[in-house]
C-alpha positions in Angstrom: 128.3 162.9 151.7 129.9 162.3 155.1 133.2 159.5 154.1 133.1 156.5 156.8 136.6 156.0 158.4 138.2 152.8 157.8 137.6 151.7 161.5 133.5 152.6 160.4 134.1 150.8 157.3 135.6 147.4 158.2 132.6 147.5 161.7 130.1 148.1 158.7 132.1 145.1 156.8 132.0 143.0 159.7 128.2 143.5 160.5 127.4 142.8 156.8 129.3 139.7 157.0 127.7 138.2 160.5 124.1 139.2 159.0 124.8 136.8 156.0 126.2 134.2 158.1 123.5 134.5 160.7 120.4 134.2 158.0 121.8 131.0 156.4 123.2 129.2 159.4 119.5 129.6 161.5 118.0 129.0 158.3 119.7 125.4 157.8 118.9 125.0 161.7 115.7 126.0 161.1 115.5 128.5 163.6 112.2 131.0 163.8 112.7 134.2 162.3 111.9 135.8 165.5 115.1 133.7 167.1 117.0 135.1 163.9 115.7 138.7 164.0 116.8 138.8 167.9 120.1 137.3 167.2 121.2 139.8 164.4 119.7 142.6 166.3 122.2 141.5 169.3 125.2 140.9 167.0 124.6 144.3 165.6 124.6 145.9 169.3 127.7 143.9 170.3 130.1 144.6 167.5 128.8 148.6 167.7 130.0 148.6 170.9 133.4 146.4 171.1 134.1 146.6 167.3 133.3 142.3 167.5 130.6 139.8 168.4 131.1 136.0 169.8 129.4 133.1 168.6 127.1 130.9 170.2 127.9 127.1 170.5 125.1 126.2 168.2 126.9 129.0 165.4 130.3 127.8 166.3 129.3 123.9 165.3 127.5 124.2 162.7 129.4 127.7 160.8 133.1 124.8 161.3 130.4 121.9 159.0 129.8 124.8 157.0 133.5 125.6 156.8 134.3 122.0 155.5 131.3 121.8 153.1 132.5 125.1 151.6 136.1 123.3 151.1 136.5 123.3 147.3 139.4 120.9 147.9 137.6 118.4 150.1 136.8 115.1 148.7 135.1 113.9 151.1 132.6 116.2 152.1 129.8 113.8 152.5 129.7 113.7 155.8 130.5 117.0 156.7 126.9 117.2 159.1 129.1 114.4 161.0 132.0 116.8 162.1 132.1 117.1 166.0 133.2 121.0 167.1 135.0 121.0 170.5 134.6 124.5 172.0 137.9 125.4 173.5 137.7 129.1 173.6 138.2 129.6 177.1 141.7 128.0 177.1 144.1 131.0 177.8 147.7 128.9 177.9 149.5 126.8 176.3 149.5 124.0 178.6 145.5 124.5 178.3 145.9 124.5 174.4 148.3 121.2 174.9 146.0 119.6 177.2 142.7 120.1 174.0 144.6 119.1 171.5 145.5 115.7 173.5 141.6 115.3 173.9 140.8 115.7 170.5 143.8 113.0 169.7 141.7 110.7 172.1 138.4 111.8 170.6 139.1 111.4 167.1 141.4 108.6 167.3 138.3 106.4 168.8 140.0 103.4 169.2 140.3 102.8 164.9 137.0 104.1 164.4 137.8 107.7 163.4 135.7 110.8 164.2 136.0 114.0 162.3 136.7 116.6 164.8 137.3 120.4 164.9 138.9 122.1 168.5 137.9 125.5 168.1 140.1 127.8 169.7 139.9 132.3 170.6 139.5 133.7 167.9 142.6 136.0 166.8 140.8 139.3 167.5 143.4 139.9 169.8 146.7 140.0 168.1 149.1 140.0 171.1 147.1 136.9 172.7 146.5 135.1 169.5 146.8 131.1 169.5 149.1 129.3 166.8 149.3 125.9 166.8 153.2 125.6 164.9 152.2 122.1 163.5 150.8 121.2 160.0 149.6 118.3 161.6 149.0 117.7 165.1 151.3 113.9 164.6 154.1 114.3 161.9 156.7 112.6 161.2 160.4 114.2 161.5 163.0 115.1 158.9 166.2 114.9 159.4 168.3 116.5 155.9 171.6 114.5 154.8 174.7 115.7 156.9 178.1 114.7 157.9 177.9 111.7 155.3 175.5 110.5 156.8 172.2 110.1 154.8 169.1 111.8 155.1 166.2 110.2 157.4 162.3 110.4 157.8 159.9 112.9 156.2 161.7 115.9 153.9 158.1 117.4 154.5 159.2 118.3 158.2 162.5 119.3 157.5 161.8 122.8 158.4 159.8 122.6 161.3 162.0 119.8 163.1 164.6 122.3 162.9 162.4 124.3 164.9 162.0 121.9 167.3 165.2 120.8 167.5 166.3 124.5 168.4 163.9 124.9 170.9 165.3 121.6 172.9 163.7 118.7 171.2 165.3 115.7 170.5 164.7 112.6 168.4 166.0 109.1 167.9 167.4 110.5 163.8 165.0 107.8 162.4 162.3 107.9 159.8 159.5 107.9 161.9 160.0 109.8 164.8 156.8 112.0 166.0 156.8 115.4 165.8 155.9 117.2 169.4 153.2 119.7 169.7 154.8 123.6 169.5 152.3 126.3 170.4 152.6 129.8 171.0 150.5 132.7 172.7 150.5 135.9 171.3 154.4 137.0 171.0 155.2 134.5 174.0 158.1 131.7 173.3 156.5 129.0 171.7 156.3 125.6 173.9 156.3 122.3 172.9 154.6 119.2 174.2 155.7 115.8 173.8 152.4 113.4 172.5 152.0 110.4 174.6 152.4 107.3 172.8 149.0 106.0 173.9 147.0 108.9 171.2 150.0 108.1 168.4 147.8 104.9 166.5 150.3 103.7 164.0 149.6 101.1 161.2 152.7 98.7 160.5 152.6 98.0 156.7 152.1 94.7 155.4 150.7 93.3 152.3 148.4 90.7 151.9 150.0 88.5 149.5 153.5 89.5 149.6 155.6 88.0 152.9 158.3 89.8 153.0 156.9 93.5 152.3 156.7 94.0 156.5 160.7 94.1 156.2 160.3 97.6 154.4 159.6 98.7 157.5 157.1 101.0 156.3 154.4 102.7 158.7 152.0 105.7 159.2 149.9 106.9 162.0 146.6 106.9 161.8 144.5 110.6 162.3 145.6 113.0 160.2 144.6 116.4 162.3 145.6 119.3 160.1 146.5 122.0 162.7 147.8 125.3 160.8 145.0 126.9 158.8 142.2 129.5 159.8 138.4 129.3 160.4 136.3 131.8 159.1 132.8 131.8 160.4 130.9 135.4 160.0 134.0 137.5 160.1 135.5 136.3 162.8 138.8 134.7 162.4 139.7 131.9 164.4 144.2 131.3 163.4 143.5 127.6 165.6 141.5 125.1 164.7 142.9 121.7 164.2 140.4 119.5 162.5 140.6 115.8 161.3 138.7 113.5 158.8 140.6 109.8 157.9 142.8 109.2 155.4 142.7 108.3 151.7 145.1 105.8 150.7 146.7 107.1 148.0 147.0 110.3 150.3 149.3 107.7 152.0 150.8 105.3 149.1 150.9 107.2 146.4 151.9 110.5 148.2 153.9 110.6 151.7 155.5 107.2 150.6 155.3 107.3 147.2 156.5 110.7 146.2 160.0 111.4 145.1 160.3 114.5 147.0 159.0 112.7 150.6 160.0 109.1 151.6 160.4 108.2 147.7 160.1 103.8 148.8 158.7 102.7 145.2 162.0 102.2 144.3 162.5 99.4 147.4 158.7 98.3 147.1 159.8 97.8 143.1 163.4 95.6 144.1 160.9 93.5 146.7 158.8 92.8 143.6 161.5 92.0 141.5 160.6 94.9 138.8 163.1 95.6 136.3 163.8 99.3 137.1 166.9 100.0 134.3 163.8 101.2 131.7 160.5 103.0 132.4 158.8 101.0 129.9 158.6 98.4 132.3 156.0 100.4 134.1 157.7 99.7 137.3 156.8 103.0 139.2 153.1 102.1 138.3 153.4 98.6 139.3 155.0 99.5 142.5 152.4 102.2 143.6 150.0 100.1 143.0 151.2 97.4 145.6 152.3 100.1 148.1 148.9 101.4 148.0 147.2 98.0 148.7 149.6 97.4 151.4 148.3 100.9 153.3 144.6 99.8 152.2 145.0 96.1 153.7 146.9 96.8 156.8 144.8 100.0 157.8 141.6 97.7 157.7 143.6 94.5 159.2 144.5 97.0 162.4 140.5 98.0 162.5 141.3 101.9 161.0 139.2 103.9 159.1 140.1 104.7 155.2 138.9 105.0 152.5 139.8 103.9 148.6 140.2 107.0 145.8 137.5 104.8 143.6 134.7 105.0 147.0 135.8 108.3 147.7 134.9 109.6 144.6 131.8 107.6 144.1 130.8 109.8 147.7 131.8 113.2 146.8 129.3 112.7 143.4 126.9 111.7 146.0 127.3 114.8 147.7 127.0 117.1 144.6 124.0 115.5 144.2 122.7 116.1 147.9 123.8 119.6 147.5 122.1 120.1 144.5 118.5 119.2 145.9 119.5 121.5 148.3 120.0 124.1 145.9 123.3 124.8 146.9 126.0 124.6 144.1 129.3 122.7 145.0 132.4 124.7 145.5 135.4 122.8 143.6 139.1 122.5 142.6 139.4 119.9 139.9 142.9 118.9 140.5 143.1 118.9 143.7 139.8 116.7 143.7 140.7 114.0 141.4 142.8 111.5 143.2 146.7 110.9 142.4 146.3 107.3 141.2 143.8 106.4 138.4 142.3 109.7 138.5 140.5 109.1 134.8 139.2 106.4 136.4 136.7 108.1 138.6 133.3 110.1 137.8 135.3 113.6 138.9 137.5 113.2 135.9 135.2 114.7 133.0 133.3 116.6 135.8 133.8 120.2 133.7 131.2 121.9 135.9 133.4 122.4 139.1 134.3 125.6 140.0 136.3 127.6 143.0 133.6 129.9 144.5 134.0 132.4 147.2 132.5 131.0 149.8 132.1 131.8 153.5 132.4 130.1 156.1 135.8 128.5 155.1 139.3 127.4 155.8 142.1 129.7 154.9 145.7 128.9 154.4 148.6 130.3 156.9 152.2 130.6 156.3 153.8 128.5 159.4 153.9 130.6 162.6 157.3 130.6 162.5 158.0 131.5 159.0 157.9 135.2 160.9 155.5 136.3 162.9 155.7 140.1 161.5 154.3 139.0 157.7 151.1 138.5 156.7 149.7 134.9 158.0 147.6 134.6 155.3 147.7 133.7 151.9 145.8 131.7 149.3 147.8 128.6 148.7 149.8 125.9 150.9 153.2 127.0 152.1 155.0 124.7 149.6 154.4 127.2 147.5 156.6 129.9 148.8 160.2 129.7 149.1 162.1 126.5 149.6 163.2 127.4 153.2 159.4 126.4 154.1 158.1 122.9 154.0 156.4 121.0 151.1 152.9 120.2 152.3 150.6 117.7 150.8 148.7 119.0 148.4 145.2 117.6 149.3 142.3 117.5 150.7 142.2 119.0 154.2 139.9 116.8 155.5 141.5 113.5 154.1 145.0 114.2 153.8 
């Protein structure tokens, strides 16, 4: 028997993996199988003779819906038919790059009323022309790690990458919440960064609605979370850029980038504002406290007109979901504790929900390591870079879509 080469093997690979794609995207669009028969036939031709294949527009938008259906760590997936796809594989620089991501800001910003949106960018076919997008999230806040006496400021979740920044000629104020600029890079070009005006930086001033005096925390948090560093795969074909966006959960907020004792650790102050007696845990104080911090981001986010949504709703939708997906005869790809929400989480239907299970799904987003944790290693892997060493940020460990 004649033995393929590996160039043979992974063409043979790749045309397996478009046929599959191809049948069950038309199929949802309800395509006719002469349209599908064609398309395949095409696909076949094009990756026998350049070794890849493109996707249409229709393929691109509906394989990135597909992508965040198939997210096993997704809570919200509900309204993943909802997600708008930009098509930006045509940009070829990094100003270009800069210029879509600034659109998609505007996009999915929407004035409050938050649009889930995916910018699509070349896919990474081309190694030495590859786009990488540096950012976890398209806004961030900075971190600045305790020095000279002086004591540590904003989010210990960007200590890395500010570092980054600040090496290649950025400079912030030192507070807690200054934003992050853009860094992108083109193949093994320099990286460039982009400052974000303020006009597409929505931020939410904290306040509570019962408690005066909680606006003199001086708490905040801007508004679209665009998660900007991990990898479509639709059919094969790996795109290493597309930022993509749902709204946020407000524990994702509260109970997590405020909350946590590794991030901006405030239920200590939110605690001394209520007066909690913090010299015993059995005073419940923590709870007590997150529980007012995460009303505060609940109230003020809907007092400034921004979409959110509660852990108790959110749930309540992703059961919904399930249950859309199962008259579809489609079973639900999911990660049980990533799904459950940090506050309360026996509260909720997902709690006792022992069916879910992690399947292989395609299309999908993969996890990166940070383009400049080295751009020689392997830019894949299976879980969020806070999981590797301690040189790399700690990333939130939630939902991509509602983070």
């Amino acid at each position: 028997m004649e033995m393929k080469t590996r160039e043979t093997a992974s063409m043979e690979e790749l045309i397996e993996q478009a046929e599959s794609f191809l049948r069950q995207c038309y199929s949802e669009l309800e395509k006719s199988p002469a349209e599908l028969n064609g398309r395949i036939e095409a696909v076949h031709k094009e990756i026998r003779q350049t070794g890849t294949y493109h996707h249409t527009a229709d393929e691109l938008t509906h394989g990135a819906r597909m992508a965040w259906r198939n997210n096993s760590r997704c809570i919200g997936r509900l309204f993943w038919h909802t997600l708008e796809v930009n098509d930006a594989r045509q940009a070829n620089t990094a100003p270009q790059v800069a210029e879509a991501l600034l659109r998609h800001l505007e996009r999915a910003g929407n004035g409050g009323r938050i649009r889930p949106v995916m910018t699509v960018f070349r896919s990474g076919t081309e190694p030495d022309r590859a786009i990488r997008i540096w950012n976890h999230q398209l806004i961030r806040y900075a971190g600045y790690p305790a020095a000279d006496g002086q004591p540590r400021r904003g989010d210990p979740a960007s200590d890395a990458f500010t570092a980054v920044c600040r090496k290649l000629g950025w400079q912030g104020s030192g507070g807690d919440f200054d934003v992050l600029p853009l860094v992108i890079s083109i193949g093994e070009e320099p990286p460039r960064w982009f400052t974000i005006p303020g006009s597409l930086v929505q931020e939410v001033p904290l306040s509570h609605p019962e408690i005066e005096r909680f606006g003199e925390l001086g708490l905040r948090w801007y508004a679209v979370p665009v998660v900007s560093d991990m990898l479509l795969e639709i059919g094969g074909i790996r795109y290493p850029a597309a930022p993509f966006n749902g709204w946020y959960m407000e524990t994702e907020i509260g109970s997590r980038n405020l909350g946590d004792y590794g991030r901006y650790n405030r239920l200590p102050e939110v605690a001394d504002l209520l007066g909690l007696d913090r010299s015993t845990n059995t005073s419940l104080w923590k709870d007590r406290a997150l529980l007012e911090l995460n009303r505060a981001v609940l109230h003020s986010f809907k007092l400034a007109g921004v979409s959110i949504v509660d852990h108790h709703t959110a749930a309540d939708q992703f059961v919904r979901f399930q249950e859309q997906e199962r008259q579809k005869g489609r079973e639900v790809s999911g990660k049980w504790h990533w799904l459950i929400p940090p506050m309360s989480p026996s509260s909720t239907p997902i709690w006792e929900d022992n069916k879910l299970r992690e399947l292989n799904l395609s299309p999908r987003l993969i996890y990166q390591k940070p383009a400049y944790a080295g751009r020689d290693s392997n830019p894949e892997r299976d879980e969020p870079a806070g999981q590797e060493a301690s040189a790399l940020p700690v990333q939130e460990m939630k939902c991509p879509f509602h983070q």
